[in-house]
C-alpha positions in Angstrom: -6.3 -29.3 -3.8 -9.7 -29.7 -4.1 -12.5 -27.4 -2.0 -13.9 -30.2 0.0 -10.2 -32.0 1.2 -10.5 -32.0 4.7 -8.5 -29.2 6.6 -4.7 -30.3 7.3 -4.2 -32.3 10.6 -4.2 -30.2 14.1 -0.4 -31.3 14.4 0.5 -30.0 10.6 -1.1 -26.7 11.1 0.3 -26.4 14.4 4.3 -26.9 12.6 3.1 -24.7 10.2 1.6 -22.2 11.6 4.9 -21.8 13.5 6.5 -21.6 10.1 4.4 -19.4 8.8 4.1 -17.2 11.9 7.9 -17.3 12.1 8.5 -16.1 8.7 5.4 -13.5 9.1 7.2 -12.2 12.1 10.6 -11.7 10.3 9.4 -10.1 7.4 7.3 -7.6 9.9 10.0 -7.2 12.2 12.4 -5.6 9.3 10.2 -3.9 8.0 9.3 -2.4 11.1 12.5 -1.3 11.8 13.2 -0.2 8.2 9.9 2.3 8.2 10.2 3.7 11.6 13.6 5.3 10.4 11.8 7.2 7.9 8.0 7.8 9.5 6.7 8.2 13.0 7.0 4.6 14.6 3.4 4.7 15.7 2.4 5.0 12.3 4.9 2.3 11.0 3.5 0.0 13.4 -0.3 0.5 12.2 1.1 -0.3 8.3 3.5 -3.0 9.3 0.1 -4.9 11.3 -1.9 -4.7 8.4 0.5 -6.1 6.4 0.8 -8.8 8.9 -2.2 -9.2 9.0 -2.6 -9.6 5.1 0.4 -12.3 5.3 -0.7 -14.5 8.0 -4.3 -14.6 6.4 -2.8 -15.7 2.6 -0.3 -18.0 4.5 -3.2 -19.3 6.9 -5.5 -20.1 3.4 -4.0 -23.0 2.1 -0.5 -23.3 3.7 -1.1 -23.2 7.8 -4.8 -24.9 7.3 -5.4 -26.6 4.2 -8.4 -25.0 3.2 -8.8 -22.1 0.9 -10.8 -19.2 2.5 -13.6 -17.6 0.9 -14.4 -13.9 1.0 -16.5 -14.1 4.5 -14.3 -16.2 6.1 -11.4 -13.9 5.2 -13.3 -11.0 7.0 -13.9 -13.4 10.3 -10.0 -14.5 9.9 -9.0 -10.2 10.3 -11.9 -9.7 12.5 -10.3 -12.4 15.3 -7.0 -11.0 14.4 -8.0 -7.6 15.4 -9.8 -9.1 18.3 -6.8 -10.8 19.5 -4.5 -7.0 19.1 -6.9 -5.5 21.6 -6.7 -8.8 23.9 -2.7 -8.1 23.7 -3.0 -4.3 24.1 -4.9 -5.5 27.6 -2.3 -8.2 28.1 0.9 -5.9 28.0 -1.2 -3.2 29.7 -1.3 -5.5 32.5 2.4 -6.7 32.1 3.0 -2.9 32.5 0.3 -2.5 35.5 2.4 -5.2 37.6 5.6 -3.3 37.5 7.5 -6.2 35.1 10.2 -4.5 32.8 9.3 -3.4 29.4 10.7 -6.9 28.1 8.3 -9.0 29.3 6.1 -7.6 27.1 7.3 -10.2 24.9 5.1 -12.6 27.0 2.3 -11.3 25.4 2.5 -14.2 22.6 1.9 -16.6 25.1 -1.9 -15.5 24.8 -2.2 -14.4 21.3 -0.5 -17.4 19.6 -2.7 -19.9 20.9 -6.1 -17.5 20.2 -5.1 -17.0 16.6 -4.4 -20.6 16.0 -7.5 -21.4 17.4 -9.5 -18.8 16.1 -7.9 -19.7 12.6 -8.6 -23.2 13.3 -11.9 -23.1 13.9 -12.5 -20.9 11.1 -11.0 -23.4 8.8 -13.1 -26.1 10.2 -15.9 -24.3 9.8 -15.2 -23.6 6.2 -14.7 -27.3 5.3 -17.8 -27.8 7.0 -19.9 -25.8 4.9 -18.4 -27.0 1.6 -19.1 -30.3 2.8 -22.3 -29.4 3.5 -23.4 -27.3 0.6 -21.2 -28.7 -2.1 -21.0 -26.0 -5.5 -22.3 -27.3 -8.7 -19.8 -29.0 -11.1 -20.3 -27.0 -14.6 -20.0 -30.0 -17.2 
């Protein structure tokens, strides 16, 4: 894959980003569950979303989106992912706040799927863009 090939279609990164968030999700979830029998779970939480984080921005690179992130788009990618954590942390504080069970908690994806496709979407876009744009020099 070259630098400049356009991103993958908005209906390809959607299935994949699905995929990829699926897979991200399982390999979390276990470990998750696997550290917070040996450390405090607040603590295994905190590792377990940086690694998340880490795995959804190497699967978002090339796999979800098509186009390989540089080092500052990397950086935007984890700054919206943090940005989206403390819209959840807001969401299920209001799940909490209208006296739903602890479950529904779960509801909080509803909001941070969509922002962290878009936000990964548009950062992908943007990437191509400026390749486009300001192509690098071919070394003969």
């Amino acid at each position: 894959m070259s630098t400049t090939e356009p991103p993958h279609g908005l209906k390809s990164s959607a299935w994949r980003f699905v995929l990829a968030g699926g897979a991200n999700t399982i390999v979390t979830g276990a470990l998750l569950a696997t550290l917070s029998l040996v450390i405090d779970t607040r603590l295994a939480y905190t590792l377990v979303f940086a690694v998340g984080i880490a795995l959804s921005t190497f699967l978002a690179d090339r796999f979800v989106f098509g186009v390989r992130l540089n080092r500052p788009a990397v950086a935007i990618y984890v700054a919206m992912y943090l940005a989206v954590y403390v819209i959840g942390l807001a969401v299920v504080a209001q799940i909490g706040n209208a006296g739903l069970p602890h479950s529904a908690s779960g509801l909080v994806v509803l909001v941070t799927a969509p922002l962290t496709f878009l936000g990964g979407r548009l950062i992908a876009v943007a990437v191509h863009r400026n390749r486009i744009a300001t192509p690098t020099r071919q070394v003969p």
